[in-house]
FIVEX-276874 format. One line per field, with one value per residue (C-alpha): residue in three letters; x, y, z. Coordinates in nm, 2 decimals. Layout:
N
aa = c(ala ...)
x = c(X ...)
y = c(Y ...)
z = c(Z ...)
% end
This chain:
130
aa = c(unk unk unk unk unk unk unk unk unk unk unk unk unk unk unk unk unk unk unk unk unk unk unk unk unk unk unk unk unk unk unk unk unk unk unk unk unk unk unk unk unk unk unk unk unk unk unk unk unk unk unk unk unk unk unk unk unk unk unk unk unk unk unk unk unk unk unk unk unk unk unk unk unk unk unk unk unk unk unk unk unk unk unk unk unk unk unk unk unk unk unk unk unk unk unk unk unk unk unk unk unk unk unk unk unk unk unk unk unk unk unk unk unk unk unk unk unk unk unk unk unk unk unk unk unk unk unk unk unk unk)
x = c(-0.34 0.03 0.29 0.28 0.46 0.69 0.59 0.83 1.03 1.09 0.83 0.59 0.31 0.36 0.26 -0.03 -0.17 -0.01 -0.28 -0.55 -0.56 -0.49 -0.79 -0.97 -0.81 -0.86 -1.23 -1.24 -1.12 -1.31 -1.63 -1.55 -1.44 -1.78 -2.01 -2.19 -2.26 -2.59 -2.64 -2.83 -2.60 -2.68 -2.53 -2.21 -2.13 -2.15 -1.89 -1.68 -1.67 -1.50 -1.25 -1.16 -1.14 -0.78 -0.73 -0.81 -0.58 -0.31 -0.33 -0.30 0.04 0.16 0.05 0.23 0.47 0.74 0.66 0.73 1.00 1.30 1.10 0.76 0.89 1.01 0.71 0.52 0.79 0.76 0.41 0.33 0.56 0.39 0.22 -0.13 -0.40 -0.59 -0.99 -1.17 -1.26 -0.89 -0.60 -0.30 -0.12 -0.32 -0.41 -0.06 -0.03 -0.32 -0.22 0.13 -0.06 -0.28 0.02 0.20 -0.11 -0.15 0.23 0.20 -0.10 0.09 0.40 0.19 0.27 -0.09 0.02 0.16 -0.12 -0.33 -0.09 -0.09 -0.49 -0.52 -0.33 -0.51 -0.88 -0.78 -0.68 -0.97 -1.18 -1.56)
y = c(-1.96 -1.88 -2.10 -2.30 -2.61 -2.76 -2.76 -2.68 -2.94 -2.91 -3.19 -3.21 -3.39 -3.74 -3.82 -4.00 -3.72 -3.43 -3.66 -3.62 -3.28 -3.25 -3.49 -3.22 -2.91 -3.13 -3.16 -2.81 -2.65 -2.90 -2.80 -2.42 -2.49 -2.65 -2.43 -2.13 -2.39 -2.37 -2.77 -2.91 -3.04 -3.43 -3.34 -3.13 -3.41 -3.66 -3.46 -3.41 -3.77 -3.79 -3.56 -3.64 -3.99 -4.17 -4.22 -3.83 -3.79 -3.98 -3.80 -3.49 -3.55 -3.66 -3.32 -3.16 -3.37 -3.18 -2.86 -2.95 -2.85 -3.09 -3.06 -3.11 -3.42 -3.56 -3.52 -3.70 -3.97 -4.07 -4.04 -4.22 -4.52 -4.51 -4.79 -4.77 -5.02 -4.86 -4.85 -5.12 -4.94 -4.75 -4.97 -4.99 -4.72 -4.47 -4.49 -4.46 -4.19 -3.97 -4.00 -3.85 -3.56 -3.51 -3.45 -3.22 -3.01 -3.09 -3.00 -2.64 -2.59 -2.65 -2.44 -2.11 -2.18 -2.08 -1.89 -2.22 -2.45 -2.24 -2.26 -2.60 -2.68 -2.38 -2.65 -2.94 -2.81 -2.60 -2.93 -3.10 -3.27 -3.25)
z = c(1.45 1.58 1.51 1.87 1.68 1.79 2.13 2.44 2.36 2.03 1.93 1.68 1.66 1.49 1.13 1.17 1.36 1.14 0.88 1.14 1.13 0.75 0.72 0.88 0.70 0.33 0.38 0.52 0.19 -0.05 0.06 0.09 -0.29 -0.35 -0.15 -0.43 -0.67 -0.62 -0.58 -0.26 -0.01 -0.14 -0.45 -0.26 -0.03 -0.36 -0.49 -0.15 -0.16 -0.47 -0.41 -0.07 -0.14 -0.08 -0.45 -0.53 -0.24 -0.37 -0.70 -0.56 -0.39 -0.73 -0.86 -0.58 -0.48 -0.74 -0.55 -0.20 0.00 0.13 0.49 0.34 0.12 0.49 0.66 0.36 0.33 0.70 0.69 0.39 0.58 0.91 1.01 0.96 0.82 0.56 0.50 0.39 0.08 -0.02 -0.17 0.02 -0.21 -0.23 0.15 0.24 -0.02 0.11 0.46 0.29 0.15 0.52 0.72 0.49 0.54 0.86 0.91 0.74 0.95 1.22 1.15 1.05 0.69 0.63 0.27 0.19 0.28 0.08 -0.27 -0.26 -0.16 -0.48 -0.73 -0.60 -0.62 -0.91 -1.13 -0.92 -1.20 -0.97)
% end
C-alpha cells in the first residue's frame, strides 16, 4: 500500500479508527502466525481468541511499549485516552490499552511503515505464549 496518509489536508485518520484498522491488521497476522500448525480451524480460532484478546493486547504494548518511537507513543497515548466504552467482557484497562496498541498498528499501516509493523507484530507473536 503507498503511503496515502495523511490525506490532502494533512489529516489522519482519528485514533479510534487508526484501532479499527489495527484490529483488523492484529487478527490478520495472529492467524498467519497460527496457520501450518496442523490443528483444525476450532482449535486455531481457540487460540486466536486468546491472543487477540484485550488483555493479550494490553500485554503486548507493555512489551513494546519501550520500543516505540516519540510519534508512535503519541498515537497510543491519545488513543488509549479516547473515549470509548469497552466490551462487556474486557476491563477497562486493558481495553483502553489494546485499543493503544491497534492504532499504533493501524498508524504504521497507514504511513507505509510496513518494515515497522512487521518488527513489532515479530516481538509480540514471538513472546506470544499460544
Amino acid at each position: 500500500m503507498s503511503a496515502d496518509w495523511p490525506d490532502a489536508h494533512g489529516q489522519m485518520p482519528g485514533s479510534l479508527e487508526l484501532a479499527y484498522l489495527g484490529d483488523a491488521l492484529y487478527e490478520l497476522y495472529v492467524r498467519r502466525h497460527l496457520l501450518g500448525r496442523g490443528e483444525h480451524v476450532r482449535q486455531l480460532h481457540g487460540r486466536a481468541i486468546g491472543i487477540v484478546c484485550a488483555q493479550a493486547q494490553a500485554r503486548a504494548l507493555a512489551l513494546v511499549e519501550p520500543i516505540l518511537t516519540q510519534q508512535e507513543r503519541d498515537v497510543a497515548r491519545r488513543a488509549r485516552n479516547a473515549r470509548q466504552t469497552p466490551t462487556k467482557n474486557a476491563q477497562t484497562a486493558a481495553y483502553h490499552r489494546a485499543t493503544a496498541l491497534e492504532a499504533v498498528l493501524g498508524y504504521l499501516y497507514l504511513t507505509g511503515q510496513q518494515e515497522r509493523l512487521d518488527d513489532i507484530m515479530r516481538l509480540i507473536l514471538k513472546d506470544g505464549k499460544e
